[in-house]
Structure formats: C-alpha cells, structure tokens
SEKEGU-544690 format. One record per atom (N, C-alpha, C, CB): residue in three letters; atom name; x, y, z. Coordinates in steps of 0.02 Angstrom, whole numbers. Glycine has a CB too. Layout:
# residues N
ATOM     r    a       xx       yy       zz
ATOM   ALA   CA        X        Y        Z
...
# end
This chain:
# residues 141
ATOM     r    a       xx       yy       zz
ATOM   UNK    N     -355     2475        5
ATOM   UNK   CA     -392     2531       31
ATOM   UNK    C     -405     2519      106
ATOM   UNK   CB     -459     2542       -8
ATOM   UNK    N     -403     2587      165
ATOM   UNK   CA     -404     2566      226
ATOM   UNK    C     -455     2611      252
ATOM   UNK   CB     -338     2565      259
ATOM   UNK    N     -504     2592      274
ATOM   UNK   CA     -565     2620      296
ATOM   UNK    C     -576     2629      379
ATOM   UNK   CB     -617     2575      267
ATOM   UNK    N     -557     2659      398
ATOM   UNK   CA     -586     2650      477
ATOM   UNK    C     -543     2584      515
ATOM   UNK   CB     -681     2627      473
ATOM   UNK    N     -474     2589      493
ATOM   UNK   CA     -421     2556      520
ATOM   UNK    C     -442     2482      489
ATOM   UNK   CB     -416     2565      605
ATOM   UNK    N     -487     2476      439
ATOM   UNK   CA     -486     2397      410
ATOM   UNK    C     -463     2382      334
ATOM   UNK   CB     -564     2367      415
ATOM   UNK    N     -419     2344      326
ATOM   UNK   CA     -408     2340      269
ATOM   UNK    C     -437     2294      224
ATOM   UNK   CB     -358     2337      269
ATOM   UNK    N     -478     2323      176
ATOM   UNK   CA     -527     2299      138
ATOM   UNK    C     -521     2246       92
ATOM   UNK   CB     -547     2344      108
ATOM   UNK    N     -446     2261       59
ATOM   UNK   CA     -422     2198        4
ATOM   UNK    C     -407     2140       49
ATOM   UNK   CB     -346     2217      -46
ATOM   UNK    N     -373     2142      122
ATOM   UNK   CA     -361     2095      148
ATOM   UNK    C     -398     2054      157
ATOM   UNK   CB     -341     2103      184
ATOM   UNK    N     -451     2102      191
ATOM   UNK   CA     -505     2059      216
ATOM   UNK    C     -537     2031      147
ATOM   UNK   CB     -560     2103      265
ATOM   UNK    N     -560     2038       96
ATOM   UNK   CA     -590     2032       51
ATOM   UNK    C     -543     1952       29
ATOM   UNK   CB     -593     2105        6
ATOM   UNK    N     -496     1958       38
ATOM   UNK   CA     -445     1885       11
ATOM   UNK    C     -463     1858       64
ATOM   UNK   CB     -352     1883       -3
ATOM   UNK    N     -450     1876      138
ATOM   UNK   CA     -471     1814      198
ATOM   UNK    C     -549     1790      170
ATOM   UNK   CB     -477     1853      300
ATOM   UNK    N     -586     1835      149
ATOM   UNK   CA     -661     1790      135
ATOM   UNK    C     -638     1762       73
ATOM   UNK   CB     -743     1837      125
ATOM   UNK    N     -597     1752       29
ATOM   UNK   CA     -618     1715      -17
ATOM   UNK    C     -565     1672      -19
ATOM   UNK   CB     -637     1746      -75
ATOM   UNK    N     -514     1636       24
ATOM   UNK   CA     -491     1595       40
ATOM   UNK    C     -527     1559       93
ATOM   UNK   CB     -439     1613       47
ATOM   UNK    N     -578     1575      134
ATOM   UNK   CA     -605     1551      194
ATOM   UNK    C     -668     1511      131
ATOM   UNK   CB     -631     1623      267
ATOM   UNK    N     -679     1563       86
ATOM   UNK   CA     -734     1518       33
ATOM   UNK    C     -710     1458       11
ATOM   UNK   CB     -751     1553      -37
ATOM   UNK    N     -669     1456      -30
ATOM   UNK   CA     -627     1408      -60
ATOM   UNK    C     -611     1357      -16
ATOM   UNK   CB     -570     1436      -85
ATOM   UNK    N     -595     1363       41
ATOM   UNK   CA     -591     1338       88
ATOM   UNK    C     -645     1269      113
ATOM   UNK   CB     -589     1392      120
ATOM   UNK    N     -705     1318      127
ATOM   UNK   CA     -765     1294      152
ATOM   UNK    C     -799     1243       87
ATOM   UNK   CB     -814     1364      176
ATOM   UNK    N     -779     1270        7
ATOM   UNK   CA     -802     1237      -33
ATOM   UNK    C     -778     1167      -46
ATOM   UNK   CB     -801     1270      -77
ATOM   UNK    N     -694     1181      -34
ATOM   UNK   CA     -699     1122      -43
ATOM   UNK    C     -675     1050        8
ATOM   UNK   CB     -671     1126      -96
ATOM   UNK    N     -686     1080       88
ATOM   UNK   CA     -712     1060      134
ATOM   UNK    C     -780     1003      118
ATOM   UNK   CB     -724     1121      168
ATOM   UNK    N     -838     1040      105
ATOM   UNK   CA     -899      993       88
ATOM   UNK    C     -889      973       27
ATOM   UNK   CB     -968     1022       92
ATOM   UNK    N     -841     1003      -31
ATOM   UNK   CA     -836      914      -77
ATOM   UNK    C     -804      844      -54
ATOM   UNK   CB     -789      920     -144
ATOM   UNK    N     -761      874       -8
ATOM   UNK   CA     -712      840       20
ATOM   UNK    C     -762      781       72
ATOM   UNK   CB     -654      898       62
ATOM   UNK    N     -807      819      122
ATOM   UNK   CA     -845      773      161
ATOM   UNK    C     -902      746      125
ATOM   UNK   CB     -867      802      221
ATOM   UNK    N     -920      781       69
ATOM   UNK   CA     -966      737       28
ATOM   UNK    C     -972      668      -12
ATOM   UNK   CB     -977      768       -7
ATOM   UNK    N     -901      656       -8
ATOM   UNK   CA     -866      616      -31
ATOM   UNK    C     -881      553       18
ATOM   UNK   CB     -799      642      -39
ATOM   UNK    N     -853      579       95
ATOM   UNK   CA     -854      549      153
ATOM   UNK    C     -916      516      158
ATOM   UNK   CB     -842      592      204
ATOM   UNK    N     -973      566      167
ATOM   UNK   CA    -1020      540      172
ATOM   UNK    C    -1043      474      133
ATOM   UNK   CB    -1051      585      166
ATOM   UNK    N    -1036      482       70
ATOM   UNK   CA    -1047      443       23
ATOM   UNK    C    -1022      363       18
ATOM   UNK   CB    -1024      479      -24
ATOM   UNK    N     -968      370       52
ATOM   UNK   CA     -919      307       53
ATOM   UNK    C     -936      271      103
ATOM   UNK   CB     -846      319       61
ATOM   UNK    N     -936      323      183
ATOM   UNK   CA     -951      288      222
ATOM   UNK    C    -1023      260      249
ATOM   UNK   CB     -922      311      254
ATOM   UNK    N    -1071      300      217
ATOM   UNK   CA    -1155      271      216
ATOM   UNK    C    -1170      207      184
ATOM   UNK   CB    -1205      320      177
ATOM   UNK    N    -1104      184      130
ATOM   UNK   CA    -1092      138       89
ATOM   UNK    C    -1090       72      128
ATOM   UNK   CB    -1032      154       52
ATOM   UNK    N    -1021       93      143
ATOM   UNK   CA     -976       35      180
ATOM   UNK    C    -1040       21      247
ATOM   UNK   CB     -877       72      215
ATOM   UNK    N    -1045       47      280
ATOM   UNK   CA    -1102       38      343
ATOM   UNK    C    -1140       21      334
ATOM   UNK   CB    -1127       76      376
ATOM   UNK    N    -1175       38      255
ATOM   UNK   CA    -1245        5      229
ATOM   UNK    C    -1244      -82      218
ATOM   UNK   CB    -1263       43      149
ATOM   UNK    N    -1190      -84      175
ATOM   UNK   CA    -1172     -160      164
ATOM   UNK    C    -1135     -203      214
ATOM   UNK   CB    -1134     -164      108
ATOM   UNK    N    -1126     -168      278
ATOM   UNK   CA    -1082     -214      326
ATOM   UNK    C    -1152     -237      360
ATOM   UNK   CB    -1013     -172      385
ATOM   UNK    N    -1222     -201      371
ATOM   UNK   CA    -1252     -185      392
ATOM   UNK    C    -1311     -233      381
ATOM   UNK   CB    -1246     -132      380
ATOM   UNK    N    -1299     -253      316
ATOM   UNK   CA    -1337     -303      256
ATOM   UNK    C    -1300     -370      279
ATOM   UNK   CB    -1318     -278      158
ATOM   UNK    N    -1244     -371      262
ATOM   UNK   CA    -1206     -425      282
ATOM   UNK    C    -1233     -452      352
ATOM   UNK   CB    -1131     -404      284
ATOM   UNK    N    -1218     -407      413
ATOM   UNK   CA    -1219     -431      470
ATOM   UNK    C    -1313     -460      499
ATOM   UNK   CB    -1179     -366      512
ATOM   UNK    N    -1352     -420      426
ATOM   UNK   CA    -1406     -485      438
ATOM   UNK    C    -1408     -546      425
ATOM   UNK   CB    -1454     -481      414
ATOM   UNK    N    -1348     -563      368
ATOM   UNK   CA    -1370     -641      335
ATOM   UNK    C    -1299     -667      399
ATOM   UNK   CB    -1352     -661      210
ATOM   UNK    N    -1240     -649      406
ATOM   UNK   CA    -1182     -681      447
ATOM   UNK    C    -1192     -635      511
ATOM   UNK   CB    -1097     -677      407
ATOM   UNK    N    -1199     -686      549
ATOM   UNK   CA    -1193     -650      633
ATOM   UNK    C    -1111     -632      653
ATOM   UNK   CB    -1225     -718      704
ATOM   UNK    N    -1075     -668      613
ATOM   UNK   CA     -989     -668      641
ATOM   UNK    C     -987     -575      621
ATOM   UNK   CB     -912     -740      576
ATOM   UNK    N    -1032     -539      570
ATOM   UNK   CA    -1018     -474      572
ATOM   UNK    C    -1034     -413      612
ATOM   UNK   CB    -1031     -463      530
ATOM   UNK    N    -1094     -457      650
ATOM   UNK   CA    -1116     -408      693
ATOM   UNK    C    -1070     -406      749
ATOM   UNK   CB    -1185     -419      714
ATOM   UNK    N    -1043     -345      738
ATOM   UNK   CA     -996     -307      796
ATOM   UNK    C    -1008     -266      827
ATOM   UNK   CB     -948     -283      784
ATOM   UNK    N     -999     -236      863
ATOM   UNK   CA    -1010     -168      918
ATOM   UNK    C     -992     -113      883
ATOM   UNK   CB     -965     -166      990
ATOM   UNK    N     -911     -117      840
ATOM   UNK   CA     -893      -75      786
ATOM   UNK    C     -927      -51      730
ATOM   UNK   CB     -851      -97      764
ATOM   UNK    N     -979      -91      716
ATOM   UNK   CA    -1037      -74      673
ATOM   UNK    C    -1070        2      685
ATOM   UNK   CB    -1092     -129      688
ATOM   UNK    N    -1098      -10      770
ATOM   UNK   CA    -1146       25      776
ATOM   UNK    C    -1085      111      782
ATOM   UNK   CB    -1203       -8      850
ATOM   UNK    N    -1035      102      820
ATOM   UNK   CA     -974      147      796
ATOM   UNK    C     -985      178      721
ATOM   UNK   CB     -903      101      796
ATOM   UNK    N     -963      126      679
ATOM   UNK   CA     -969      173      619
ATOM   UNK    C    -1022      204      595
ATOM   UNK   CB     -953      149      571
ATOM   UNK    N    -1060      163      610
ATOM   UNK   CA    -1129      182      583
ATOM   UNK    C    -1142      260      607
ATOM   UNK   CB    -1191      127      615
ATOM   UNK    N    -1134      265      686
ATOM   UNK   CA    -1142      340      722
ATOM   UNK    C    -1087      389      681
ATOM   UNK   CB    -1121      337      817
ATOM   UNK    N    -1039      379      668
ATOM   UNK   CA     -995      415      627
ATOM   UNK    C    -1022      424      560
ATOM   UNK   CB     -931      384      624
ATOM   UNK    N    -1018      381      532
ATOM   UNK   CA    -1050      378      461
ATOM   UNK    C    -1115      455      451
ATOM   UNK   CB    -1096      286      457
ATOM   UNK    N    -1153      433      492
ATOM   UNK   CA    -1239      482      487
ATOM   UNK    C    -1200      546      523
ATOM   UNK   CB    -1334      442      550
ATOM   UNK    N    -1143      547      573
ATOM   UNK   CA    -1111      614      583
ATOM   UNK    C    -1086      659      536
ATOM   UNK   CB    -1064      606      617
ATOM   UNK    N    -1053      620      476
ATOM   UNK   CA    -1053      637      441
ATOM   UNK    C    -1073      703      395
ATOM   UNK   CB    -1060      604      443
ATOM   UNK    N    -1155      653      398
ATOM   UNK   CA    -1221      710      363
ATOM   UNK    C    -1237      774      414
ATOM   UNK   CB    -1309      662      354
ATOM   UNK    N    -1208      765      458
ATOM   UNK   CA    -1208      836      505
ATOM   UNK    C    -1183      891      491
ATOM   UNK   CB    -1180      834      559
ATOM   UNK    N    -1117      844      494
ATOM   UNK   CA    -1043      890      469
ATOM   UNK    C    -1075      937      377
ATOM   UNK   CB     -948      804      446
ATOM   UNK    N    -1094      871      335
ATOM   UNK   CA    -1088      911      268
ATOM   UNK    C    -1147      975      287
ATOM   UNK   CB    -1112      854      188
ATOM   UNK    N    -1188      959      323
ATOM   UNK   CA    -1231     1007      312
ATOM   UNK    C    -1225     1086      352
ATOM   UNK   CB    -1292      971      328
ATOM   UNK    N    -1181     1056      392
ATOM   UNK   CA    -1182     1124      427
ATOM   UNK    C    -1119     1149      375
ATOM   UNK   CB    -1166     1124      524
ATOM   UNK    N    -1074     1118      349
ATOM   UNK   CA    -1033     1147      287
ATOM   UNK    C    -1080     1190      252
ATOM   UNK   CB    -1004     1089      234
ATOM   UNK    N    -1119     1162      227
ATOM   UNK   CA    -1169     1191      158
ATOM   UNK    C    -1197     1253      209
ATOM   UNK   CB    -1250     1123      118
ATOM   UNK    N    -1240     1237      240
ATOM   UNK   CA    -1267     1298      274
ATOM   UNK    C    -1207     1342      283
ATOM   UNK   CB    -1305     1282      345
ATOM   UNK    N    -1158     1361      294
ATOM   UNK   CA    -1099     1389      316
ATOM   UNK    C    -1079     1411      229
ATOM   UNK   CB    -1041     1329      367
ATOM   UNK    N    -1082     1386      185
ATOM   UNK   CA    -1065     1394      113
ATOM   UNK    C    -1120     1457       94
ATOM   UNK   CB    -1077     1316       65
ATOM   UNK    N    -1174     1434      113
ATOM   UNK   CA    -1241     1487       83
ATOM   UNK    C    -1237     1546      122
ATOM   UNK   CB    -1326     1458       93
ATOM   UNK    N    -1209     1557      172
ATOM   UNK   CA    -1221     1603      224
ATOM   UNK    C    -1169     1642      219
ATOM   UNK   CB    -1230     1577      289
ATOM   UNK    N    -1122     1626      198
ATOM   UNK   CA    -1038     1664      176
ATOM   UNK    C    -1055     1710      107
ATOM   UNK   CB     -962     1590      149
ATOM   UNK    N    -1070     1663       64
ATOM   UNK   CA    -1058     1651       -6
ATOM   UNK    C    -1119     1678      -35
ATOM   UNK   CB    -1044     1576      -26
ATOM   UNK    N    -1104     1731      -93
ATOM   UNK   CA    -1181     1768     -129
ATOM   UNK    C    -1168     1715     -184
ATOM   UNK   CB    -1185     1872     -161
ATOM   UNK    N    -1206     1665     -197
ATOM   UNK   CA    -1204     1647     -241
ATOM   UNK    C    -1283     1586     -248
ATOM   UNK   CB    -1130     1629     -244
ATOM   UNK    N    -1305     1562     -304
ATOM   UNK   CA    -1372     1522     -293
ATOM   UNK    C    -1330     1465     -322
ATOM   UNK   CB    -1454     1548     -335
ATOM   UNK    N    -1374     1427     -247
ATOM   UNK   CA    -1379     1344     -243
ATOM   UNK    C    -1439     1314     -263
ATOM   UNK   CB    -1369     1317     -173
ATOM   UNK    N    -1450     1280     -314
ATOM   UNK   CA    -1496     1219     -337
ATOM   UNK    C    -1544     1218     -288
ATOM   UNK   CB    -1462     1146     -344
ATOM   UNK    N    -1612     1223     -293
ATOM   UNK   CA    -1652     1196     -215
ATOM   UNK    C    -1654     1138     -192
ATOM   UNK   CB    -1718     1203     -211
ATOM   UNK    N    -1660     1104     -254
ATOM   UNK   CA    -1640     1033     -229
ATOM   UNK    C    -1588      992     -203
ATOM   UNK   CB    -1647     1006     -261
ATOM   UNK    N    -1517     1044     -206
ATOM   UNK   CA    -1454     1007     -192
ATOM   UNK    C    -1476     1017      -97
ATOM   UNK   CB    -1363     1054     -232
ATOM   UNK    N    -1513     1068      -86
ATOM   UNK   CA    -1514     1087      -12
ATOM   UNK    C    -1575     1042        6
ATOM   UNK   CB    -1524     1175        7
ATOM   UNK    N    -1619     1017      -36
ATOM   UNK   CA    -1664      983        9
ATOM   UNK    C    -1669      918        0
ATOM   UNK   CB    -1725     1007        7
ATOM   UNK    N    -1613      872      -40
ATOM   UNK   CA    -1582      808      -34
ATOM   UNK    C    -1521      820       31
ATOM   UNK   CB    -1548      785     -115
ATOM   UNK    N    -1519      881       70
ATOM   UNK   CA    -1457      868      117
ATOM   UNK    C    -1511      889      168
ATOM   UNK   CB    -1373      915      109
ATOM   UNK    N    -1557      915      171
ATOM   UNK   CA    -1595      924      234
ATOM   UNK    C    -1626      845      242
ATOM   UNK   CB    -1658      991      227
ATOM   UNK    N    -1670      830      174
ATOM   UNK   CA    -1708      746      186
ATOM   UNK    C    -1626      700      218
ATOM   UNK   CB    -1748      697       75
ATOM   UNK    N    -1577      695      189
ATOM   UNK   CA    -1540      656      237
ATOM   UNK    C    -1524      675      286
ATOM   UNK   CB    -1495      637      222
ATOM   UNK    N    -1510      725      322
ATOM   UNK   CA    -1527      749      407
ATOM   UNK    C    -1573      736      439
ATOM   UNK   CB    -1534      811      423
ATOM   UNK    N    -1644      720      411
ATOM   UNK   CA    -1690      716      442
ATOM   UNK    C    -1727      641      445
ATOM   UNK   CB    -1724      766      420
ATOM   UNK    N    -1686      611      379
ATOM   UNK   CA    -1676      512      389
ATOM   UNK    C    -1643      502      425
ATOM   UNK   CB    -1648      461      339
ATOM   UNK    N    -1584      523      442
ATOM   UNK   CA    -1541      517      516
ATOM   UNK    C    -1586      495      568
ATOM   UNK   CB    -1508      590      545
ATOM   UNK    N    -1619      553      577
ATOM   UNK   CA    -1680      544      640
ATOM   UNK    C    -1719      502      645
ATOM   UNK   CB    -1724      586      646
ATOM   UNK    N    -1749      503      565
ATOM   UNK   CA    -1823      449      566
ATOM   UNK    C    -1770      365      540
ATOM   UNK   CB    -1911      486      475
ATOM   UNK    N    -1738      357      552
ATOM   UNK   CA    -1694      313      532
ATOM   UNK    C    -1695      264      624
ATOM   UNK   CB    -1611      361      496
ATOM   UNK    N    -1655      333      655
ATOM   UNK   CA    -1649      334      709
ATOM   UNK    C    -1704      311      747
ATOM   UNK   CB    -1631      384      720
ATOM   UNK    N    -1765      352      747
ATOM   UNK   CA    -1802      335      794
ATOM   UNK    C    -1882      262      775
ATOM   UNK   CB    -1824      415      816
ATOM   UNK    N    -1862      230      734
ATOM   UNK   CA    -1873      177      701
ATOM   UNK    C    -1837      108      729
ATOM   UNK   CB    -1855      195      637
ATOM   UNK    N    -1809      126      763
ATOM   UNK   CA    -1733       82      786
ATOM   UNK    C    -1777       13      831
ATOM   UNK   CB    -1661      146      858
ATOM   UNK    N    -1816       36      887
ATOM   UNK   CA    -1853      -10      936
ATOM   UNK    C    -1906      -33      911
ATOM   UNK   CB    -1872       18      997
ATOM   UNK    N    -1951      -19      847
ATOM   UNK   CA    -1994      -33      853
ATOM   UNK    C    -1982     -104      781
ATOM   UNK   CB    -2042       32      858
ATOM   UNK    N    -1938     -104      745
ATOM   UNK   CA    -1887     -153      714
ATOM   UNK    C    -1827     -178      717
ATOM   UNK   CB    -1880     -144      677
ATOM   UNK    N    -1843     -188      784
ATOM   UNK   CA    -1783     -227      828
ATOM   UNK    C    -1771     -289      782
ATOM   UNK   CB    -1809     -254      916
ATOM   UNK    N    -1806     -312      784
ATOM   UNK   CA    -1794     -386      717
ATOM   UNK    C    -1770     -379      696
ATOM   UNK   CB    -1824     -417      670
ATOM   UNK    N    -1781     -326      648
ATOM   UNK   CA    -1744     -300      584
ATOM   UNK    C    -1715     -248      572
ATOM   UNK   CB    -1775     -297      541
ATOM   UNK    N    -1670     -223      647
ATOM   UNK   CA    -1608     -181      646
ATOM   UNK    C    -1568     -194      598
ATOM   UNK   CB    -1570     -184      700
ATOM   UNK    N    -1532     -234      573
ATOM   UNK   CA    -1500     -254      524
ATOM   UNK    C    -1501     -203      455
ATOM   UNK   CB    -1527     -318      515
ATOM   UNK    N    -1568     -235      440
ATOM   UNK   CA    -1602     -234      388
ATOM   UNK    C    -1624     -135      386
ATOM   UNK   CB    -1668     -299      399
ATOM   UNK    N    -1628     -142      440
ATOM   UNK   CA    -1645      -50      452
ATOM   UNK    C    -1593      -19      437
ATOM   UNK   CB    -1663      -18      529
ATOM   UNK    N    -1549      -16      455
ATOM   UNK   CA    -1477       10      461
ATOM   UNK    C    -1442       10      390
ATOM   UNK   CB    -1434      -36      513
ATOM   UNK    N    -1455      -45      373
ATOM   UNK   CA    -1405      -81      292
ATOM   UNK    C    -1445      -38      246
ATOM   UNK   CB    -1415     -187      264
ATOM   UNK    N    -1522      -57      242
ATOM   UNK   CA    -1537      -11      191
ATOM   UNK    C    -1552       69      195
ATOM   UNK   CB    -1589      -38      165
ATOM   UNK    N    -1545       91      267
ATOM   UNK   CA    -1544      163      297
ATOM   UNK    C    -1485      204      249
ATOM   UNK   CB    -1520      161      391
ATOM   UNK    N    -1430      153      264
ATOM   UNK   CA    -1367      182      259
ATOM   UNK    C    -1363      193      184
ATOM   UNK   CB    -1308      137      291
ATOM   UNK    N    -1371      134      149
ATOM   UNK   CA    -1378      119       49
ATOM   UNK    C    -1425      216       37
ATOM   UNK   CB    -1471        4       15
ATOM   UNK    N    -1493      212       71
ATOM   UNK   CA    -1521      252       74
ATOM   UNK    C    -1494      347       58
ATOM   UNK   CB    -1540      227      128
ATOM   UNK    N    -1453      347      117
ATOM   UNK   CA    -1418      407      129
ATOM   UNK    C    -1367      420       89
ATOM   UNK   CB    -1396      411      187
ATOM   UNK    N    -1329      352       80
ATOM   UNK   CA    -1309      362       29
ATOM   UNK    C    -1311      377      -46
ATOM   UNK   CB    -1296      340       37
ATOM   UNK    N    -1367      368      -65
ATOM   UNK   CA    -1410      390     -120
ATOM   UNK    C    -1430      448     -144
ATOM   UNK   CB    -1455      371     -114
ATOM   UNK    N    -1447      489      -91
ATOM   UNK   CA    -1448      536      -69
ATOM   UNK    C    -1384      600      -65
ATOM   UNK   CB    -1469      511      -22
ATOM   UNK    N    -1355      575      -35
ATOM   UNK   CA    -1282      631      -33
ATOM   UNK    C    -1241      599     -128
ATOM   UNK   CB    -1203      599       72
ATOM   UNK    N    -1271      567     -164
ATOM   UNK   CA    -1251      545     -246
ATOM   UNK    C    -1306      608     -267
ATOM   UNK   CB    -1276      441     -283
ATOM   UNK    N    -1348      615     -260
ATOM   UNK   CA    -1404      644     -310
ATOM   UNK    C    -1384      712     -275
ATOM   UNK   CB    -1498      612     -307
ATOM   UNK    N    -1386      728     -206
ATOM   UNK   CA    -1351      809     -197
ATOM   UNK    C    -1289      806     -227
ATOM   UNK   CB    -1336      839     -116
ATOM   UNK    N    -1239      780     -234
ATOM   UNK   CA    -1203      801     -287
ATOM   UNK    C    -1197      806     -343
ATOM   UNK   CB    -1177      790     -287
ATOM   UNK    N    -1230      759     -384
ATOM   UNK   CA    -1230      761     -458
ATOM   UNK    C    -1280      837     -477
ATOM   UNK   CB    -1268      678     -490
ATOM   UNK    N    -1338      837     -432
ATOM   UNK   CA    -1365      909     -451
ATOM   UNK    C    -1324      958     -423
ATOM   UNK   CB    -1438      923     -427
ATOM   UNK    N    -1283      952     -388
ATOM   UNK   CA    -1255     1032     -338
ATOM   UNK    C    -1231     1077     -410
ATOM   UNK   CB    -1159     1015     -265
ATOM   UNK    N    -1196     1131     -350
ATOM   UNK   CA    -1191     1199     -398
ATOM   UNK    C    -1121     1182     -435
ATOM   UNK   CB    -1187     1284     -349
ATOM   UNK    N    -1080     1123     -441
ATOM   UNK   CA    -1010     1100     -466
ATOM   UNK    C    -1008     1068     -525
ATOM   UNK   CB     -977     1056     -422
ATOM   UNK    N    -1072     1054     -544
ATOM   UNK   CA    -1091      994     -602
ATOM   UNK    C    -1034     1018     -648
ATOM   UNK   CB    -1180      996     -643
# end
C-alpha cells in the first residue's frame, strides 16, 4: 500500500529487520559484556597477588570492557524505543545499576589507590554479575 509516496509494507519490513537486527545486536554484546567484565575481573585479581600482571593493557581492557556496558545499554534503550513491546523492569534496572557502577566504580579509583587491584577485579566480577542476572531475567528467557 502507498500512501503519500511511502510505501508502507516496505517500510514496515525495514522496521522489523532493523528490530531483529538491534535484538540481536544486544544479545550478541551481552554476551561481550559478560566475558569481558570476566576476564578483566580476574586479570585484575591476579594482578593484585602477581605484579608480573600488572600491565598498562589491563587498564585498556578494562576501559573497553565497562564500554561495553555503554554500548549494551544504549542497544536496549534503542530496543524499547523502536519496539512496542514490555521489558521486565528489572532487566532495565540491572543495566542502568551497571552503568552507573561504571561511574561509582570509577570514581572510587583515588581514594583506594592501595587497592586498585582489588577495586577493579572485584568491580569487574561485579558487573559481570550483573549483565548474568539482566539476562537470565530479560524478555528471551
């Protein structure tokens, strides 16, 4: 059907390939998240008890890693905002609390300088915990 020079079925398939799309985009980085809050958490742990781990590459992944939780979330927000459909409240406010441990993660950093390590390793275990429980509750169960 063509309305005012737009074609309605088309468009109607571009949104629901752009859905499909976007959905499984954030399973895809949820995944990410998950693995890499992991790996960073325990390199992170490690590099308190062995100094040979503390690398510069650390703090690299680590910034990638919590980028991550950016990425999924502006996915999700981008999912709800497309998409008529209801999301769990809680799948959205286990992905806002890890956006906002990012920060308080973050700005915790100087005042446990000692125990950067130790901040970071269990920050990361943390978030990662987090992006497990938004998924096991999300709308995919």
């Amino acid at each position: 059907m063509v309305v005012r020079g737009v074609d309605l079925v088309s468009r109607q398939r571009l949104t629901d390939r752009t859905s499909v799309v976007l959905h499984d985009a954030h399973v895809v980085v949820a995944w990410v998240v998950i693995i890499s809050n992991a790996l960073v958490g325990l390199w992170a742990l490690g590099a308190h008890r062995l100094p040979a781990l503390r690398r510069r590459e650390l703090w690299w992944c680590t910034a990638a890693a919590e980028l991550t939780i950016v990425a999924q979330v502006i996915l999700g927000v981008l999912l709800v905002t497309t998409e008529d459909r209801e999301v769990p409240q809680f799948h959205m406010f286990y992905g806002f609390v890890a956006l906002a441990s990012v920060g308080i993660i973050y700005s915790y950093r100087q005042q446990l300088r000692p125990h950067l390590y130790l901040l970071y390793g269990f920050g990361g275990l943390f978030l990662m915990g987090l992006a497990i429980r938004a998924l096991v509750i999300g709308p995919n169960r």
